[in-house]
C-alpha positions as CSV (number, residue, x, y, z in Angstrom):
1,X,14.3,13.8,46.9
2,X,15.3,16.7,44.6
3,X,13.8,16.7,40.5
4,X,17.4,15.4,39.4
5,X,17.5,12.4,42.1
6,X,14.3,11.2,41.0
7,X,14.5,11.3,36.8
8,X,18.2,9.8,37.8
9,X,16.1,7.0,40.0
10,X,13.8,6.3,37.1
11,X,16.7,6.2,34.4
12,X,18.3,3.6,36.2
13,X,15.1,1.1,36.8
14,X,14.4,1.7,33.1
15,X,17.8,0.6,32.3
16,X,17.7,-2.7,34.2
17,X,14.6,-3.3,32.9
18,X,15.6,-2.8,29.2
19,X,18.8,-5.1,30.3
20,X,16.7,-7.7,31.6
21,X,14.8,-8.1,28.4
22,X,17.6,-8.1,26.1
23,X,18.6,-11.0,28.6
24,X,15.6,-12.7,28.3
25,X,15.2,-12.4,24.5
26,X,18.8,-14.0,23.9
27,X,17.9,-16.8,26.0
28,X,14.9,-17.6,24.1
29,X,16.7,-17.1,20.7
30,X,19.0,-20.1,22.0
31,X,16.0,-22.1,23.2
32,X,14.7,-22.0,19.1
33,X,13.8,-25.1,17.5
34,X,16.0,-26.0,14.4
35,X,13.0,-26.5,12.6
36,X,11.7,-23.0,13.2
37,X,14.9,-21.8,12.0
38,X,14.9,-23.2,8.7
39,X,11.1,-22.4,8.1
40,X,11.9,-18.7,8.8
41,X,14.7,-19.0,6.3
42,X,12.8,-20.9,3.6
43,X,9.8,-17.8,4.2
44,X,12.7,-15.3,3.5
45,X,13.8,-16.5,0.3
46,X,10.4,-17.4,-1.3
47,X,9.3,-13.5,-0.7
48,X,12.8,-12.5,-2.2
49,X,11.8,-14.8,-5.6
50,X,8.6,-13.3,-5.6
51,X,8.9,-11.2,-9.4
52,X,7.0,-8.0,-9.7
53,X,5.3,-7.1,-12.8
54,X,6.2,-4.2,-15.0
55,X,4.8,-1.5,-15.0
56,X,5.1,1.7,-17.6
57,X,5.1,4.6,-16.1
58,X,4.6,6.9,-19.3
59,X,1.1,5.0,-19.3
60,X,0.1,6.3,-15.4
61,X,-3.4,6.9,-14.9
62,X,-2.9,10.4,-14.0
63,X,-2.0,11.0,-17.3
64,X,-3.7,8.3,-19.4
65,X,-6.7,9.9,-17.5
66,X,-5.6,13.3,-17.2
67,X,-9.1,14.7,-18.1
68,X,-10.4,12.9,-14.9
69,X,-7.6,13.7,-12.7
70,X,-6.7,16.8,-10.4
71,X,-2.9,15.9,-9.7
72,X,-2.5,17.2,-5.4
73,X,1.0,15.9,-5.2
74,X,3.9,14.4,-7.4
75,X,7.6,14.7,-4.9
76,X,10.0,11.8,-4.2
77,X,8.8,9.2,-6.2
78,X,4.9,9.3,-5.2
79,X,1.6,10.8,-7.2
80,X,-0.9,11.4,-5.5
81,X,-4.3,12.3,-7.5
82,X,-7.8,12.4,-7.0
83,X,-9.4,10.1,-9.9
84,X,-13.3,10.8,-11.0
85,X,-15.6,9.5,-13.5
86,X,-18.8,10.1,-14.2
87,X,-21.5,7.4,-15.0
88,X,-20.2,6.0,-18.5
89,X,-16.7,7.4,-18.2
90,X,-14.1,5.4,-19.8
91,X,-10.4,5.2,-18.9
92,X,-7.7,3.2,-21.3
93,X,-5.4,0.7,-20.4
94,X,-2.8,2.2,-18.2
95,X,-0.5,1.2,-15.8
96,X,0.2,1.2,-11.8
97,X,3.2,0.7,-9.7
98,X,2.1,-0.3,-6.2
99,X,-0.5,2.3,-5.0
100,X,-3.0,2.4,-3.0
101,X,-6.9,3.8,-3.5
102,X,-9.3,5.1,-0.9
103,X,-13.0,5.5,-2.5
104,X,-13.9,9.0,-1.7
105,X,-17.2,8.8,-3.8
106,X,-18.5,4.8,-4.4
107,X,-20.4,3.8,-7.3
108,X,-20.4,0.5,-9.6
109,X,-16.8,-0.1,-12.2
110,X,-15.6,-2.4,-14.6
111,X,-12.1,-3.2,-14.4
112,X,-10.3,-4.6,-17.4
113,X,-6.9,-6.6,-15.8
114,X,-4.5,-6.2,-18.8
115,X,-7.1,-4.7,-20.8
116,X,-9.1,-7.8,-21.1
117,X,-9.9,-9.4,-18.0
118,X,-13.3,-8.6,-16.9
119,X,-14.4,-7.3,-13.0
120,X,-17.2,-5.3,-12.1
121,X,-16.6,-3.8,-8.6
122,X,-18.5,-1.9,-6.1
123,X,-16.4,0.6,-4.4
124,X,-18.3,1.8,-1.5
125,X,-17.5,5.5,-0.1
126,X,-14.7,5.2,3.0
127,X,-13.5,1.7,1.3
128,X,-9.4,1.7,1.2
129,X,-7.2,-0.9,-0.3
130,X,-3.3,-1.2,-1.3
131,X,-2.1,-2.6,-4.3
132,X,0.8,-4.4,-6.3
133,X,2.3,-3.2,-10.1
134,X,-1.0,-3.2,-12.1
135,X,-2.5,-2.6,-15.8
136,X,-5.8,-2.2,-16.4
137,X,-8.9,0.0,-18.1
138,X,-11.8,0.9,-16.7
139,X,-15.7,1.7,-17.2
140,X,-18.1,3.6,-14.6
141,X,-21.1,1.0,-15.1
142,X,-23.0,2.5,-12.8
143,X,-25.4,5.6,-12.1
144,X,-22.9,7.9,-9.7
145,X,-20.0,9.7,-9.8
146,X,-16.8,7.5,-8.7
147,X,-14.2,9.8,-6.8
148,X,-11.0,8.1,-5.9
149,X,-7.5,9.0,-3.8
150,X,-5.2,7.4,-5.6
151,X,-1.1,7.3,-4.3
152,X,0.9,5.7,-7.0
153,X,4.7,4.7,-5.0
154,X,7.5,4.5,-7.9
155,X,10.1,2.7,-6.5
């Protein structure tokens, strides 16, 4: 069989195959339970109910800490900043939209939730995490330099 023959050959199996799944997921749609069905839908409307703290963006760390921060990136709605403090560095309240934070450098903080809501945290070196609208202040209790990626996403 020619090149052409054999990528038409293929193109057609592929295509029955994709129909037969489309097939088979409609007949298992109509197969649902009622009850999974309404669960799904009660799921969907509690995560649309779900409020979202404000956050003010005049009060972003990479500027309430713009002494600490090198800015690599600010396009489309996302900051991106590398964040350090030395041991006994201090940061004022400020504010996040949802970011996230990879710990480039780990070392001992302090986090103040709203400015008063006390958490020391070790952030070990490699350590990632993502997340939601935030305020808080923050104290480098420990005896290393704390280096963090920080990717603030204003939506």
């Amino acid at each position: 069989m020619t090149k052409t023959l054999i990528k038409m050959k293929n193109a057609i199996y592929s295509l029955l195959i994709f129909g037969l799944l489309l097939i088979s997921c409609k007949q298992s749609t109509k197969n649902t339970d009622k009850n999974d069905i309404e669960t799904s839908e009660a799921v969907v409307e509690v995560v649309q109910k779900e409020e979202v703290p404000a956050y003010d963006r005049a009060k972003g760390g990479h500027l309430v800490g713009s002494q600490m921060t090198k800015m690599l990136g600010d396009t489309l709605g996302i900051i991106m900043y590398e964040f350090t403090m030395e041991p006994g560095d201090t940061v004022g309240l400020h504010s996040h939209p949802k970011h996230t934070v990879y710990v480039l450098e780990g070392g001992t903080i302090a986090v103040y939730w709203d400015g008063t809501e006390k958490q020391i945290m070790e952030l070990p070196a490699g350590e990632g995490f993502v997340s939601p609208p935030a305020s808080d202040a923050a104290v480098n209790v420990g005896e290393t330099t704390i280096k963090l990626l920080t990717v603030d996403i204003y939506e």
